[in-house]
C-alpha positions in Angstrom: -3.3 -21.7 45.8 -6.4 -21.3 48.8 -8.3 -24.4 49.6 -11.9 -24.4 50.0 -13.3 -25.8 53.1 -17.1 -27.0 53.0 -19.2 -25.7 55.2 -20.4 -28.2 58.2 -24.0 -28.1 58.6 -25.7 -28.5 61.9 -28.9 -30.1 62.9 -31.7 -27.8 63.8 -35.0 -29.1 65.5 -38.2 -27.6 64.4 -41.3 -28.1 65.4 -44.4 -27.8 62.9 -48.2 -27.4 63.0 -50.5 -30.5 64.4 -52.1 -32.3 60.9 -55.2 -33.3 63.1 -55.7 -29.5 63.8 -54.8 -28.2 60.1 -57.1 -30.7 58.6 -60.6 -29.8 59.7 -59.4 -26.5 59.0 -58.9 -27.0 55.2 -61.5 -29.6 54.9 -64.1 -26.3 56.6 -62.5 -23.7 54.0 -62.8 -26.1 51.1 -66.3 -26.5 51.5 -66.9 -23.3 52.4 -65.4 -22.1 49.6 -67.3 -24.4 47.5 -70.8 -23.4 48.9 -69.9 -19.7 48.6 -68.8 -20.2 44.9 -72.0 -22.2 44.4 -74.0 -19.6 46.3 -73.0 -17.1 43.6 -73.7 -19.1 40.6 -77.2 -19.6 42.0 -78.4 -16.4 42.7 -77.5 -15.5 39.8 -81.3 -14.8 38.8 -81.3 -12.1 41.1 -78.7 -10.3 40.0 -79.6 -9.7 36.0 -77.9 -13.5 35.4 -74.4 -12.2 36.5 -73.1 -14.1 39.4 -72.4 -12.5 42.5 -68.6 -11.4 41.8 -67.3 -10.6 45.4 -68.7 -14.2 46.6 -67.7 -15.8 43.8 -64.2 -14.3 44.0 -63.8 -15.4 47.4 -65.4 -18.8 47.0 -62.8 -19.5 43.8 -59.7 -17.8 46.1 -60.9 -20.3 48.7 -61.0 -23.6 47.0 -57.8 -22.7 45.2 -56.0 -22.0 48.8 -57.7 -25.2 50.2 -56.0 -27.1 47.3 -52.7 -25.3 47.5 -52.0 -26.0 51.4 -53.1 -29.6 51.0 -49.3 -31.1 49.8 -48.3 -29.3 53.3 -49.4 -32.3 55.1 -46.9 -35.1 55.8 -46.3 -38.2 58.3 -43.8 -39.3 60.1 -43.2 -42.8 61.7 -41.1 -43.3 65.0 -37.4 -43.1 64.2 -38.1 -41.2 61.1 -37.0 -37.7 60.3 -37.8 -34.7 57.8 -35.4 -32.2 57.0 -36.8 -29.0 55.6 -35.9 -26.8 53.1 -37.2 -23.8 51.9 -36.0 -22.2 48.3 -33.1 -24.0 48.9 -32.4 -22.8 52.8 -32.0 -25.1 55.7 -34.8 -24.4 58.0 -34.8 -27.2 60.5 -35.6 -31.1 60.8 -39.0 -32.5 62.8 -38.3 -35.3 64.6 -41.6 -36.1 66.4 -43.2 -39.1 64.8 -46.9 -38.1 63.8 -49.5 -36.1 61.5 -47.9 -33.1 60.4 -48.6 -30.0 58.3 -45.9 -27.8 57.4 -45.5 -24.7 54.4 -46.6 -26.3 51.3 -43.2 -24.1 49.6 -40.9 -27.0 51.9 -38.8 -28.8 49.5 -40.4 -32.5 48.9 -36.7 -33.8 47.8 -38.0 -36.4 45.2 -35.2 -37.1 42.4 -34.3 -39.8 40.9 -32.2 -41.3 37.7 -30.1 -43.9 36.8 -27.0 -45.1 38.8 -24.1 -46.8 36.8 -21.7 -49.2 38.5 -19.0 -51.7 37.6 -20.0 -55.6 37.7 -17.8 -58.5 38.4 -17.2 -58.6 34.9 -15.5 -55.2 34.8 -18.7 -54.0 32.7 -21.0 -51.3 33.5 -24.7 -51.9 34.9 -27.1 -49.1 35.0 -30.2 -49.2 37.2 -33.0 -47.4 37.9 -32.6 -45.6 41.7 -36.3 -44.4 41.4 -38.1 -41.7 43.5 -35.1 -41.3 46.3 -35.8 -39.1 49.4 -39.3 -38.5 49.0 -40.2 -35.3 51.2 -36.4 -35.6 52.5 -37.3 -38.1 54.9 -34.4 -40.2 56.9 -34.3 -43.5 58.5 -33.4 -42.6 62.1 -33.5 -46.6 62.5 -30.4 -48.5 63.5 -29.1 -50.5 60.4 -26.8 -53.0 59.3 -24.1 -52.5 56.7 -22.7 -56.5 56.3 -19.5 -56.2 54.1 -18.3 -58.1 50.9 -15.1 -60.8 51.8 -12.4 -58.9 50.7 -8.6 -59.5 49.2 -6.1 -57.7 51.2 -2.6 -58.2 52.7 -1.7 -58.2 55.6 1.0 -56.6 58.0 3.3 -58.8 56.5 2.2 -59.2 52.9 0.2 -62.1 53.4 -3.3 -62.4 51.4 -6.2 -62.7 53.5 -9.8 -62.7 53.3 -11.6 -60.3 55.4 -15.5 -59.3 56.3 -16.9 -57.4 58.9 -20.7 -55.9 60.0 -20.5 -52.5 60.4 -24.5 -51.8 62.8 -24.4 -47.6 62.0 -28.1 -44.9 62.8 -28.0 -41.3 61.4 -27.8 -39.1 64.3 -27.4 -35.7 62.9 -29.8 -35.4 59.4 -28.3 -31.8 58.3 -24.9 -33.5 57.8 -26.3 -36.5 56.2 -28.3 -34.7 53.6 -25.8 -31.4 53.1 -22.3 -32.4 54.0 -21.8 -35.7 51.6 -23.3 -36.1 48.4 -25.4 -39.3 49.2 -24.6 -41.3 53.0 -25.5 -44.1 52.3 -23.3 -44.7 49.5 -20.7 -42.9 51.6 -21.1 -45.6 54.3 -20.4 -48.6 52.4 -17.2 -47.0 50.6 -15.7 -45.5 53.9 -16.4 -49.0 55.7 -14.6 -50.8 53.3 -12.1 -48.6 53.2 -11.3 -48.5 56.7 -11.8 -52.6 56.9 -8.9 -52.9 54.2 -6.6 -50.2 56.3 -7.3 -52.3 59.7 -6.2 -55.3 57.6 -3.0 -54.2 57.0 -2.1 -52.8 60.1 -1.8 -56.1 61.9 -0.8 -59.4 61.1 -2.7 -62.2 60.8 -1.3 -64.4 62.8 1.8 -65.0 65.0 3.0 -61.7 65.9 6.3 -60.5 67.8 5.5 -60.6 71.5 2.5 -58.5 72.8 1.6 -57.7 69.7 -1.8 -57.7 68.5 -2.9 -59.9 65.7 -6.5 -60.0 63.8 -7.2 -63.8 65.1 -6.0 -63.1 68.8 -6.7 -59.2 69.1 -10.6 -59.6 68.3 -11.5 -57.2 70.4 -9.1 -55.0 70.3 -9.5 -55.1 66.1 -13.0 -54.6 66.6 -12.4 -51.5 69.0 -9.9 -50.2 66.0 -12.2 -50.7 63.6 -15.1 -48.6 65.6 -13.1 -45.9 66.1 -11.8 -45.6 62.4 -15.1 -45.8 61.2 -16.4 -43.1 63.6 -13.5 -40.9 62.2 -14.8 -41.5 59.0 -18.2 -41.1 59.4 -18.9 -38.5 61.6 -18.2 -35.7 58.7 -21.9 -37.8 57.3 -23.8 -37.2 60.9 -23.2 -40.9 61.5 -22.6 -42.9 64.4 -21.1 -46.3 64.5 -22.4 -48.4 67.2 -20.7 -51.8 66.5 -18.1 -53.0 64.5 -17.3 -56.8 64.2 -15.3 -58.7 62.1 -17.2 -61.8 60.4 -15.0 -63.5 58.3 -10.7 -63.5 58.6 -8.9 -66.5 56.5 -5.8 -66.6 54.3 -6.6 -66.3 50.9 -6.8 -69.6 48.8 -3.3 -69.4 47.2 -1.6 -69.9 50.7 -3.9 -71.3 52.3 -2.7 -74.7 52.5 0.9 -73.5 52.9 -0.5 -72.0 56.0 -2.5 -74.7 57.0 0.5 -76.9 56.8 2.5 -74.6 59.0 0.1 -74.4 61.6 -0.5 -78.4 61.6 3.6 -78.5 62.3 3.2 -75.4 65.1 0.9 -77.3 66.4 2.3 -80.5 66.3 5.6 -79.2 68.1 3.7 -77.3 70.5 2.2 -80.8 71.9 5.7 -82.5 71.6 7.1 -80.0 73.8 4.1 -80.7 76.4 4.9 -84.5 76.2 8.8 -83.7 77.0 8.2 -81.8 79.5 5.5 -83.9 81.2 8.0 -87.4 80.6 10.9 -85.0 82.2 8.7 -84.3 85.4 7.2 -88.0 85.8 11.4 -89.1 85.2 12.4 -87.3 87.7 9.7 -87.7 90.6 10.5 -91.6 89.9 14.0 -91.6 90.7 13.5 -90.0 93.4 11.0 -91.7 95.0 13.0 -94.9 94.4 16.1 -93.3 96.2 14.1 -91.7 98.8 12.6 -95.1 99.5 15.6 -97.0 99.1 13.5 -99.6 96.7 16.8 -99.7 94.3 20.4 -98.4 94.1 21.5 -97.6 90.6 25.0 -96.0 89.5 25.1 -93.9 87.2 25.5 -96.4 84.0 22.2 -97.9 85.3 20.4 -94.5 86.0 20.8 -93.6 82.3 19.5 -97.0 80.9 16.4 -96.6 83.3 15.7 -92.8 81.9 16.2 -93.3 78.3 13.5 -96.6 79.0 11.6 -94.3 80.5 11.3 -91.9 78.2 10.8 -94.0 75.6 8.0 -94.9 76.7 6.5 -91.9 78.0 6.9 -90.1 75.0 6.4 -93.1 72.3 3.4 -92.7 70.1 3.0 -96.0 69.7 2.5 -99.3 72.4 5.5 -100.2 74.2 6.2 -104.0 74.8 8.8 -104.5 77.4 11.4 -106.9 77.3 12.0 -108.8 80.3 15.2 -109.7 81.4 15.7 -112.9 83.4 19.3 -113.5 84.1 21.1 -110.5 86.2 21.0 -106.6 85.9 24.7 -106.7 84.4 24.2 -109.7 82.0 
């Protein structure tokens, strides 16, 4: 069975006739025209009441050509493109922001209808798109695509919640307008597509060593996520500038469970800090008492004056010593 490849189109700059030097140009042959076909009408008198047919011919040819090359004029704002099409042909895009007049036979692109979507409720909404891609024109602007939180799992299986802002610009117009049926709409589904395959190729959380996880990777997520899109996209003539993530927590059905597990990480993690600081300040002290010769203690003693020690160093609550007042040994 042969596969059909679509073809990739290719942008084409084009530059098109100055509207500021079209327009006194019509605006002369309009009114020309209209004095001529006046002119013909009048001296009509002189001609045994028929009006002058050459004149008149021209002057009615002339207002009907002023009238027919008047949709050719068009205007374009900075960061704004046009592509145009001719019966149906490619035939280049005009970048150059400005008054414009190009063949009134250019496609003006204007369609519209009814779009159909599924709601929350798992019903269908239609709404009114309205006039869409009026004179083919396209946002060159740089714009933001802020995602919906959504449900995935994880590397491990674990439900998150997970966002991201996605700050995209259309830098090739043939490809957005001929290679994918409607970008824009392209853009959101591909984003969150790609945002729910980056979830599950990492973990959330506590991954084996070097590994990168969504909360301590940021950056190197937000690189992946870049890049993925860029895949994605450039088939639309799309280029991803940024990619962030703007929201990353479990999903409320563990959420606690996790919470609780991170309360006892973190809870062991500052026990082992206290250990190891009581250890340290243990040892310096026996040895500056032997070094200084303040106190000799065997070995019985040395152990009852560490496990005090530590006691207190790693006690969470106040300490009230006990003092001793008959001998060491009583």
């Amino acid at each position: 069975m042969s596969e059909l490849t679509l073809n990739t189109n290719r942008e084409v700059n084009r530059t098109v006739q100055r509207g500021a030097v079209m327009l006194p140009t019509v605006i002369i042959l309009e009114l020309g025209s209209i004095a001529l076909f006046i002119y013909s009408i009048a001296v009509s008198d002189t001609n045994g009441g028929h009006p002058r047919w050459p004149l008149f011919i021209v002057g009615l040819l002339g207002m009907i050509l002023a009238v027919f090359v008047m949709p050719g004029f068009f205007t374009l704002q900075p960061n704004e493109a046009r592509v145009l099409l001719l019966f149906g042909r490619y035939k280049g895009t005009v970048r150059e922001s400005g008054f414009h007049w190009g063949n009134p036979f250019y496609s003006n692109g204007r369609k519209g209808g009814f779009r159909v979507r599924a709601t929350k409720e798992e019903g269908l909404e239609a709404r009114f798109t309205g006039h869409q891609g009026w004179r083919n024109k396209i946002s060159l602007r740089v714009r933001n695509l802020n995602s919906d939180k959504l449900k995935v799992n994880d590397k491990r299986g674990n439900p998150i919640e997970i966002g991201a802002v996605i700050v995209w610009r259309v830098q090739d117009t043939a490809q957005a307008m001929f290679d994918v049926d409607d970008y824009e709409t392209y853009v959101r589904i591909q984003s969150e597509s790609a945002i729910r395959h980056l979830a599950s190729a990492y973990a959330y959380d506590h991954g084996e060593e070097n590994e990168i996880t969504l909360r301590s990777g940021v950056d190197e997520v937000s690189q992946a996520l870049r890049q993925e899109l860029q895949d994605r996209l450039a088939k639309a003539g799309v280029v991803v500038e940024e990619a962030r993530l703007t929201h990353l927590a479990y999903a409320p059905e563990i959420a606690q469970a996790m919470l609780r597990r991170q309360q006892a990480e973190a809870v062991i993690a500052a026990r082992q800090k206290i250990v190891h600081g009581a250890v340290s300040m243990v040892d310096m002290a026996l040895r500056e008492l032997a070094e200084k010769h303040v106190v000799q203690l065997d070995d019985e003693r040395r152990a009852s004056m560490v496990s005090n020690l530590m006691v207190v160093l790693c006690g969470e609550a106040e300490v009230h010593p006990v003092v001793n007042t008959g001998t060491l040994y009583a």
